[in-house]
C-alpha positions as CSV (number, residue, x, y, z in Angstrom):
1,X,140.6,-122.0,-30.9
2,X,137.2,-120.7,-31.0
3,X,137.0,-121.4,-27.1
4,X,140.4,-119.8,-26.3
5,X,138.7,-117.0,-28.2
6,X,135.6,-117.2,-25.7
7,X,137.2,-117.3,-22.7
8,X,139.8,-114.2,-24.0
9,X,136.1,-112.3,-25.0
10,X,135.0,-112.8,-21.5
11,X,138.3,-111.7,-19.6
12,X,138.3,-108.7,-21.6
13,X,134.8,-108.0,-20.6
14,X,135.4,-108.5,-17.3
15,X,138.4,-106.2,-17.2
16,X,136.2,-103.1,-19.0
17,X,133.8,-103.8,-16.6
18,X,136.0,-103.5,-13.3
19,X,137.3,-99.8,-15.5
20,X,134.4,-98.4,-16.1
21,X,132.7,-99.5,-12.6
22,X,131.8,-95.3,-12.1
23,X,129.6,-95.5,-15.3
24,X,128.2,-99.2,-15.3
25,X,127.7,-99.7,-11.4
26,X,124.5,-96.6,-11.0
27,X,123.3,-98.3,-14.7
28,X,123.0,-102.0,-13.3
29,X,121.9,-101.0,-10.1
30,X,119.2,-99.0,-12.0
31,X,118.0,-102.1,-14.2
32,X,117.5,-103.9,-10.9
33,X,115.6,-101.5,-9.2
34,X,113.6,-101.5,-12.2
35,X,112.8,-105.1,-12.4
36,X,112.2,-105.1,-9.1
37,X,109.5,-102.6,-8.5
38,X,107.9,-102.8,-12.2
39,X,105.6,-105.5,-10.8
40,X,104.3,-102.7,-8.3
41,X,104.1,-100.4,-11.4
42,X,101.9,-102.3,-13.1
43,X,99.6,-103.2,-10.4
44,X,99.1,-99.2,-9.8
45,X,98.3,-99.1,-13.8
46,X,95.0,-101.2,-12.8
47,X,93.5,-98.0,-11.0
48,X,94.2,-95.9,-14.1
49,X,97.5,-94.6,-12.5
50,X,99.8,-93.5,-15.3
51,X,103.5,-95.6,-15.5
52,X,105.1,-91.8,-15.1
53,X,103.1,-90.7,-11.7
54,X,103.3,-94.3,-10.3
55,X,107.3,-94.3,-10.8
56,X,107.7,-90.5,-9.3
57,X,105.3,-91.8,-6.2
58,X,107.2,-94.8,-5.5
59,X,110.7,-94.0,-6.2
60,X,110.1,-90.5,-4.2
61,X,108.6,-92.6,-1.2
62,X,111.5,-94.6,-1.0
63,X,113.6,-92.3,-1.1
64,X,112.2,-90.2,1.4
65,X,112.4,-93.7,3.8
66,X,115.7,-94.1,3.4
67,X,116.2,-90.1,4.1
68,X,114.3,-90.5,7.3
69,X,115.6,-94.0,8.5
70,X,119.2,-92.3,8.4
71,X,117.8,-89.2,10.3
72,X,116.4,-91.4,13.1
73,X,120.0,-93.2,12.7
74,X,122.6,-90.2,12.5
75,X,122.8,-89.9,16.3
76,X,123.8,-93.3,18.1
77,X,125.9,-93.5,14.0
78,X,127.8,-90.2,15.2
79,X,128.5,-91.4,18.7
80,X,129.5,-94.9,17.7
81,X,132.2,-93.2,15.3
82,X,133.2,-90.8,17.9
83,X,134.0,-93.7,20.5
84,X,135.7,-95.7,17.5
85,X,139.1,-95.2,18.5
86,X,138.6,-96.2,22.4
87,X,136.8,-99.2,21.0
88,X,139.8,-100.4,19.2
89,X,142.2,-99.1,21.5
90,X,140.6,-101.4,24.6
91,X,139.9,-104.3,22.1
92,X,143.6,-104.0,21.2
93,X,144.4,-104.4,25.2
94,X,141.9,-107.2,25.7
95,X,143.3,-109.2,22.7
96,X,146.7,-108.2,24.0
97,X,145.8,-110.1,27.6
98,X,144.6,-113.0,25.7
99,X,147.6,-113.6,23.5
100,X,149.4,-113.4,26.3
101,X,147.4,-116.4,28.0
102,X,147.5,-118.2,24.8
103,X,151.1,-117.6,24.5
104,X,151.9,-118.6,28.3
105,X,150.1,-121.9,27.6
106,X,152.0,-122.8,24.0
107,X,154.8,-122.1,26.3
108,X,154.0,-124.7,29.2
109,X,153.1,-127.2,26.8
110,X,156.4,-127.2,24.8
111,X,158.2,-127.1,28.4
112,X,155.9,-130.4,28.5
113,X,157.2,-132.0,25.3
114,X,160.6,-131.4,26.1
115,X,160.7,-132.7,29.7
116,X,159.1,-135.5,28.4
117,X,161.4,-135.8,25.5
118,X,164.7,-135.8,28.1
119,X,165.7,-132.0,27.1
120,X,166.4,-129.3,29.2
121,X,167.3,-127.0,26.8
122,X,166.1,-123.2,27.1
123,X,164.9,-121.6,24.5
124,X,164.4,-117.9,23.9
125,X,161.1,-116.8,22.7
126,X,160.0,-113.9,21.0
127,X,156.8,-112.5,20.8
128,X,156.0,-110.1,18.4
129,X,152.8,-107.7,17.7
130,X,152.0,-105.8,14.3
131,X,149.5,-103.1,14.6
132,X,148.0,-102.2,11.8
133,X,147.7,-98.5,11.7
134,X,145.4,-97.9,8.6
135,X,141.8,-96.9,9.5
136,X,139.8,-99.2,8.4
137,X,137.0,-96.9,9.5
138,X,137.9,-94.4,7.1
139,X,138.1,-97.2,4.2
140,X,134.7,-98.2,4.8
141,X,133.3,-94.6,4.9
142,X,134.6,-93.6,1.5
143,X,133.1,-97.4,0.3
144,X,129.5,-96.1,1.7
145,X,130.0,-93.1,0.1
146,X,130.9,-94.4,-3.5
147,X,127.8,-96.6,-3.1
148,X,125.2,-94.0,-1.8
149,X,126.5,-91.8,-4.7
150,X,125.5,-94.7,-7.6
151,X,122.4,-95.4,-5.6
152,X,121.3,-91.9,-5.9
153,X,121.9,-91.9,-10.0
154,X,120.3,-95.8,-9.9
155,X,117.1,-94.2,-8.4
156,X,116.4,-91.2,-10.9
157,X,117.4,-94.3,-13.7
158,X,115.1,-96.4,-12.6
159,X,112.2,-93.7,-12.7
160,X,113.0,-93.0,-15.9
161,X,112.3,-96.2,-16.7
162,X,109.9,-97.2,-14.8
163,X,108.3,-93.9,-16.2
164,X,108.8,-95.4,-19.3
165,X,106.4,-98.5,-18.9
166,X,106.4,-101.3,-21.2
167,X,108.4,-99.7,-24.1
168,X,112.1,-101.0,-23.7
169,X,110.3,-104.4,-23.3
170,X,108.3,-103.7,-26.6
171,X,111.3,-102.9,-28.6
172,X,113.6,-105.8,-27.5
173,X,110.3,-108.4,-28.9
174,X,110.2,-106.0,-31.7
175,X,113.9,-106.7,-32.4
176,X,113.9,-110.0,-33.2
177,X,112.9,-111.0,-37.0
178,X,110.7,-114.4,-36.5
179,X,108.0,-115.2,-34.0
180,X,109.5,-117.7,-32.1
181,X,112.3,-115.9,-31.2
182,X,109.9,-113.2,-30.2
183,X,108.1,-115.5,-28.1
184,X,111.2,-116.7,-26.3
185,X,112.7,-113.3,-25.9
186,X,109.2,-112.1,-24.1
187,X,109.4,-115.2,-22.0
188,X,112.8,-114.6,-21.1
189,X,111.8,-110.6,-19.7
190,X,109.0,-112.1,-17.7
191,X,110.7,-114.9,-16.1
192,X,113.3,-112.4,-15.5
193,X,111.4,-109.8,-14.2
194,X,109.5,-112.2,-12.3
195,X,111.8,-114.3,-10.8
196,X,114.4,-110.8,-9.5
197,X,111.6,-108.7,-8.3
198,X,110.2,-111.7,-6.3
199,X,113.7,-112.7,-4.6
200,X,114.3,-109.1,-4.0
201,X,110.8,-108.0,-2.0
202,X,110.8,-111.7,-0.3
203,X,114.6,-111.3,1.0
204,X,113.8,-107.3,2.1
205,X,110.7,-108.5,4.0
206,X,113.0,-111.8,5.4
207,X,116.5,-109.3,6.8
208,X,113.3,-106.4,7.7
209,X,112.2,-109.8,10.7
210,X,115.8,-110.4,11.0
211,X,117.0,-106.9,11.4
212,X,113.8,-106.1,14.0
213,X,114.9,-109.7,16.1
214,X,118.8,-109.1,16.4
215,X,117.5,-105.7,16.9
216,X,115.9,-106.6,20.1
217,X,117.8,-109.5,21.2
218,X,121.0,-107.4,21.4
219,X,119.3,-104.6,23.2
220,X,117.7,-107.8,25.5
221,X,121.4,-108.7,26.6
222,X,122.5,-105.0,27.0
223,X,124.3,-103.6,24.0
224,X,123.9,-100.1,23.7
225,X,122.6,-99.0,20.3
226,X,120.4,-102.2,19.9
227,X,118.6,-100.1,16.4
228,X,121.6,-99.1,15.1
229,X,122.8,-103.4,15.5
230,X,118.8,-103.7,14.2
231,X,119.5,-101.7,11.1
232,X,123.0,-103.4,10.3
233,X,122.0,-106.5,10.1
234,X,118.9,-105.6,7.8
235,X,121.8,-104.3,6.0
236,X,124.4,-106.6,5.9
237,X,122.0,-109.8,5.7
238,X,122.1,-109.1,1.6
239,X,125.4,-110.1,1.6
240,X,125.0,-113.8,1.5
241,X,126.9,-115.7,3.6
242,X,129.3,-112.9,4.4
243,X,126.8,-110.8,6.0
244,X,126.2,-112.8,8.9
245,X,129.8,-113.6,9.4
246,X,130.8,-109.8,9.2
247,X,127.7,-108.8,11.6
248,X,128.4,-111.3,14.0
249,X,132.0,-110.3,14.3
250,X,131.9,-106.9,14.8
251,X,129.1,-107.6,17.4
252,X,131.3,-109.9,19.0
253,X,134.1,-107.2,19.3
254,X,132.0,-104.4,20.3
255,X,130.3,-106.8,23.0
256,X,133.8,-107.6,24.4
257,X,134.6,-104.3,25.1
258,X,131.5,-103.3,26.0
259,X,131.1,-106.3,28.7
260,X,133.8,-106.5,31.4
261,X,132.6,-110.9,31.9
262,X,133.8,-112.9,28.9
263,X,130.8,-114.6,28.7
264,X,128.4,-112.1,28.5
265,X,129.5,-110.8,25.6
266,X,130.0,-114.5,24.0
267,X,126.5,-114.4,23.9
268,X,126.2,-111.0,21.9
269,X,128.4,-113.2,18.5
270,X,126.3,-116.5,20.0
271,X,122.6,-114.8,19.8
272,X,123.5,-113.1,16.3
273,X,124.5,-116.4,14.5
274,X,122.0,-118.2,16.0
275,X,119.6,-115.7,14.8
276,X,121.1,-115.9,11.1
277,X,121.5,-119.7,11.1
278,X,117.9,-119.8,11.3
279,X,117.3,-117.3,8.8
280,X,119.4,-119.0,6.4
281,X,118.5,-122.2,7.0
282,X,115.3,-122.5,7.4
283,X,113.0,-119.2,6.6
284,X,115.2,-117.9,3.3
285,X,114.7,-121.7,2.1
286,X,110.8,-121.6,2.6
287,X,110.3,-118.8,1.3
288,X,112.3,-118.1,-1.4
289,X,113.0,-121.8,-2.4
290,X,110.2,-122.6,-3.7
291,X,110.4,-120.3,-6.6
292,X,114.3,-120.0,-7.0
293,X,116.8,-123.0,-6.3
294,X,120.1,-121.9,-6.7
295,X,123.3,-123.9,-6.2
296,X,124.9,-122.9,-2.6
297,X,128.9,-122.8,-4.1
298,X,127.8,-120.8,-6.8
299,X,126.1,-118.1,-4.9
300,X,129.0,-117.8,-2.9
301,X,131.2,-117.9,-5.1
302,X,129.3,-114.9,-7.5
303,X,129.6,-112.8,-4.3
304,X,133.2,-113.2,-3.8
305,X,133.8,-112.3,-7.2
306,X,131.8,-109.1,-7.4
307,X,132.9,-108.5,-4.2
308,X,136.3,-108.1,-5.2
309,X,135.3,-106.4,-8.8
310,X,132.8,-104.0,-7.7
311,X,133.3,-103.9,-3.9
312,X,130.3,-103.8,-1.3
313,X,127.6,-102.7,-4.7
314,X,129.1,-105.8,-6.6
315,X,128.3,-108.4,-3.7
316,X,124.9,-106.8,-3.0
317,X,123.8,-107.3,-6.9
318,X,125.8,-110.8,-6.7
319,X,122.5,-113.2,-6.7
320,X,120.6,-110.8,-8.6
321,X,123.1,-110.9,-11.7
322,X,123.2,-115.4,-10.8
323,X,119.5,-115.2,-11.2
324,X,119.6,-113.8,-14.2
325,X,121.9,-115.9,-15.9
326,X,120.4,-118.5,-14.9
327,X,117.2,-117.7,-16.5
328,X,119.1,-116.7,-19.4
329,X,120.8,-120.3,-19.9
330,X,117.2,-122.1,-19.0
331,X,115.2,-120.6,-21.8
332,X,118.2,-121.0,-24.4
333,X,119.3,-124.6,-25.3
334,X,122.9,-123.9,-26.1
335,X,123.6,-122.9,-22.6
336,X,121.4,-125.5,-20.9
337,X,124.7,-127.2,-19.3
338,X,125.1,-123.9,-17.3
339,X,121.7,-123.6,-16.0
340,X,122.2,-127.0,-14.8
341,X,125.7,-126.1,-12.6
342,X,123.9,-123.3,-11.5
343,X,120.8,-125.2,-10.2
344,X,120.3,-126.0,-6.6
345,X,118.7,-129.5,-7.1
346,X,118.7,-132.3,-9.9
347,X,116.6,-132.5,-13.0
348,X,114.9,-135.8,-11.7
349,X,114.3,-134.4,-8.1
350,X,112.8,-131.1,-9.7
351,X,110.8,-133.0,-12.2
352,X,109.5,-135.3,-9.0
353,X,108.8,-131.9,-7.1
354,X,106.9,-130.4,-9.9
355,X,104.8,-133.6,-10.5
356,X,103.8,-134.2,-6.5
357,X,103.1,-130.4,-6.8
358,X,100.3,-130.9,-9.4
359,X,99.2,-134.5,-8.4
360,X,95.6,-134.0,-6.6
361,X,94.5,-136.3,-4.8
362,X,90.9,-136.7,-3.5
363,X,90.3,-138.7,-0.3
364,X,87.9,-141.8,-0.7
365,X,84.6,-141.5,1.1
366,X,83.6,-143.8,3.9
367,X,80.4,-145.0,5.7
368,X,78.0,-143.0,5.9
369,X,79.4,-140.4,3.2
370,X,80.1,-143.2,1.0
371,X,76.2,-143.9,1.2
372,X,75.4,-140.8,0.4
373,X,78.0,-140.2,-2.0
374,X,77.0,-143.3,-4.1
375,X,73.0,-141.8,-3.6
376,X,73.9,-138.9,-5.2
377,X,75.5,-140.2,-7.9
378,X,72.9,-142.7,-8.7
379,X,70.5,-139.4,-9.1
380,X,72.3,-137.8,-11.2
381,X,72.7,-140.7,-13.8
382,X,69.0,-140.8,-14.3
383,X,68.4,-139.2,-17.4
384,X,65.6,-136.1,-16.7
385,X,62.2,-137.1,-18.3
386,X,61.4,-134.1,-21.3
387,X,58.4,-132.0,-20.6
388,X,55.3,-133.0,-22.5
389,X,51.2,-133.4,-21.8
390,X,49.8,-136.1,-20.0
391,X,48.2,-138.6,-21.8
392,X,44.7,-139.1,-20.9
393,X,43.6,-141.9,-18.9
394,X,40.7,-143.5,-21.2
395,X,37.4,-144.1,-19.5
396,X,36.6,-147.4,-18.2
C-alpha cells in the first residue's frame, strides 16, 4: 500500500510539473546556472569582489556573448531559412529518385523469387508517397523561442541568487534540528554544487573543441555556412546521445542537396559522426569520468524523458537533474539502491580505482644511488653530539 501510494505521489508530481512547465522551467534553469557559476563567484570574493557586483559582471558578460555570438550568426541563420523551402523541395526530389531505385530493385528481386518459385503471375504494384505538409521549421522556431524566453528569466534568477551569496545555503544547514543532519545536508550542497558546475564548464569547454572542429571540417569539404554547422553542433552536442544523431542528420540532408556526387556529401554525415564518436568516446570519458560515472541507459533514458516532458529545455537539464539525484541517493542511506542503478561502474571496481588512486609507490634505488642512498641514511642515524667545552688534555 504504502508503495502504490509512492509511486501515485510521484505521477502526480510529474504531471504538475509537465502543467506548470511556464513557471518551473525559467526556476530550474535558474538553480543550475547558479550552481554552476557560484564556484566562479566565490573565487572573485577572494579579491574583495562583493557576491552582488561579481553576479551582475558575470551574468551581464554572458549575456552580452550570447547577444553578440547571435549577431555575428543572424546573417548565414536568415539566408539558411530563406533557402529552406528549396532545400526540402530538392531533398524531396532526390529522395524521390532514390525510392524509386530502391523500389525498381524490390521489384526485380521478387520477379526473382517467383521465376525461381515456377510463377508467372503479374502482380500490380502500388507505390505510394505521403508528404507531410506541416513545417517543421516553424515548430522548431516557436520551441527556440519558448526556451530563449525562460533563459532570459533563468539569467536575472540566477543573479539574484548568485547576488545573494551563501545565504540560501546558510538557511537550509540552519533548517535542520541536530548536527549531523546539518553536517550531511552541507555535504550534500557541496557535492552538489561541485559535482554540476564541474560537468557543466568541462562539457562547454569539450562541444566549444567540437563545435570549432566540425566547424572547420565541414567548411574543409565545402559546405557553405561551416560557422553556422560550427555553432550547431556546440549547440546540439548537450543533448546526449541525440545531439550527434540530430546534427549529423540534418548535415547529411543539407550536404545532399548541396553536392550534386553522392559521395561527397556521404562524407559531410561521415566526418560529423566520426567527429562526435570520438568526442563521446573518448575525450567526454577523460575528462569528465573521472569525477562523474554515470550509467550510459540511464542518461539516455533521463533525456528522452524530459525530452518529451519539457521539450528541447527538459533534455538540455537531463544529466544535470541525474547528477543530482544521484548525489542525493549517495549521501542518504535509504536511497543507496538508486545511487547504485544510477552508477556507471561497480562498488568493487570503484573501490579498486579509488585504492590504485591513492597507492604511492616509490621506486627502489639501484647501484650507484642505492650507495648513496644507504650513505645518507647511515648519516642521518648518528645521533648529533650536544655542544659542551673541551676537556683539557692534562699535561704529561
Amino acid at each position: 500500500m504504502e508503495y502504490m501510494l509512492a509511486g501515485l505521489l510521484v505521477l502526480f508530481l510529474f504531471w504538475s510539473i509537465s502543467l506548470a512547465k511556464v513557471v518551473v522551467l525559467p526556476i530550474m534553469l535558474g538553480l543550475l546556472i547558479a550552481l554552476t557559476l557560484s564556484p566562479l563567484v566565490r573565487w572573485l570574493g577572494k579579491f574583495r569582489v562583493p557576491p552582488g557586483v561579481a553576479a551582475v559582471v558575470i551574468i551581464f558578460s554572458i549575456g552580452l556573448g550570447m547577444a553578440y555570438g547571435i549577431y555575428m550568426m543572424r546573417y548565414p541563420a536568415q539566408m539558411l531559412i530563406q533557402q529552406a523551402p528549396e532545400i526540402q523541395q530538392e531533398l524531396r526530389v532526390k529522395l524521390w529518385d532514390i525510392a524509386q531505385n530502391v523500389e525498381r530493385m524490390k521489384q526485380a528481386g521478387e520477379k526473382m523469387q517467383e521465376l525461381a518459385a515456377g510463377g508467372g503471375g503479374d502482380s500490380a504494384q502500388e507505390t505510394k508517397v505521403v508528404v507531410n505538409d506541416g513545417s517543421m521549421l516553424q515548430t522548431a522556431l516557436a520551441s527556440l523561442a519558448g526556451t530563449g524566453s525562460a533563459l532570459i528569466i533563468a539569467m536575472l534568477l540566477a543573479m539574484f541568487l548568485l547576488a545573494s551569496g551563501n545565504m540560501f545555503q546558510h538557511k537550509l544547514i540552519e533548517s535542520f534540528p541536530d548536527f549531523g543532519n546539518k553536517r550531511r545536508a552541507r555535504r550534500i550542497s557541496r557535492d552538489i554544487e561541485r559535482q554540476i558546475s564541474r560537468y557543466l564548464a568541462a562539457i562547454t569547454v569539450i562541444n566549444a573543441g567540437l563545435g570549432i572542429a566540425i566547424g572547420a571540417t565541414l567548411h574543409f569539404l565545402g559546405m557553405p555556412y561551416g560557422l553556422l554547422w560550427g555553432v550547431a553542433a556546440f549547440a546540439l552536442n548537450y543533448l546526449p546521445y541525440l545531439g550527434g544523431m540530430l546534427g549529423t542528420a540534418i548535415a547529411g540532408a543539407v550536404a545532399l542537396v548541396s553536392f550534386d556526387s553522392v559521395g561527397h556529401a556521404l562524407l559531410v554525415p561521415i566526418s560529423y559522426m566520426t567527429l562526435t564518436s570520438i568526442e563521446g568516446q573518448m575525450i567526454t570519458p577523460y575528462l569528465v569520468g573521472r569525477h562523474l560515472r554515470l550509467n550510459a541507459a540511464a542518461v539516455f533514458v533521463a533525456v528522452i524523458f524530459w525530452a518529451w516532458l519539457w521539450g528541447v529545455a527538459g533534455a538540455l537539464m537531463a544529466v544535470p537533474f541525474l547528477v543530482f539525484l544521484k548525489v542525493l541517493c549517495d549521501n542518504i542511506p535509504g536511497l543507496f539502491v538508486i545511487a547504485l542503478f544510477l552508477d556507471g561502474e561497480t562498488r568493487t571496481a570503484a573501490r579498486a580505482r579509488k585504492t590504485a588512486a591513492r597507492r604511492k609507490v616509490v621506486p627502489r634505488p639501484r647501484g650507484m644511488q642505492a650507495a648513496v642512498s644507504r650513505g645518507l641514511n647511515a648519516a642521518a642515524s648518528i645521533p648529533p653530539r650536544l655542544p659542551g667545552r673541551r676537556r683539557a688534555r692534562p699535561a704529561g
